[in-house]
N, C-alpha and C positions, 0 to 999 in steps of 0.2 A: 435601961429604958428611962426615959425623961417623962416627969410629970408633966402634963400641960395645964397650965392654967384657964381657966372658965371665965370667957370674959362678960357676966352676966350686971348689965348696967340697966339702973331704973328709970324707965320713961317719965320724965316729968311734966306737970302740967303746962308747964311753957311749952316743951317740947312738943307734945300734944297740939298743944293749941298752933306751934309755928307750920306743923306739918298738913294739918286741915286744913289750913290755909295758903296752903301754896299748893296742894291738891286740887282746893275748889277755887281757886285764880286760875290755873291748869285746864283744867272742866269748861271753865265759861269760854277762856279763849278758844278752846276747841269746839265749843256749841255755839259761838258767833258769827255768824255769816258774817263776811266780809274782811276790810282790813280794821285793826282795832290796835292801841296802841299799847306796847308792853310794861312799859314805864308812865305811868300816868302821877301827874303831881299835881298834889290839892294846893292849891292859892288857902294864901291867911289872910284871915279879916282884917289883920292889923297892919298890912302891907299896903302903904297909902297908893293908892291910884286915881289919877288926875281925871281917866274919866266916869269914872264912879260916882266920885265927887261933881263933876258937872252935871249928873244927872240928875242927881238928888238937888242941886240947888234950882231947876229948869224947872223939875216938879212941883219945887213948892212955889215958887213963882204962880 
């Protein structure tokens, strides 16, 4: 008879933290009426756009 080894690994707080949140991104899209998009990407502030920039110069005019 072969011993089997116990493959007894420690949840860590990243791991914790990645798995609540892909549960509760899970959740919401299931509680969302409608179509809602999977992949969502946040824009950076620092990412020049020309009409952003027009706005703010319109305004302060």
């Amino acid at each position: 008879m072969k011993k089997l080894k116990s493959n007894k690994t420690k949840i860590t707080a990243k791991d914790y933290i990645k798995a609540v949140k892909k549960a509760d991104r899970e959740q919401q899209l299931k509680d969302f009426i409608g179509w809602q998009r999977t992949t969502k990407v946040h824009k950076s502030k620092k990412v020049y756009n020309r009409k952003s920039d027009k706005k703010k110069y319109n305004e302060e005019s």
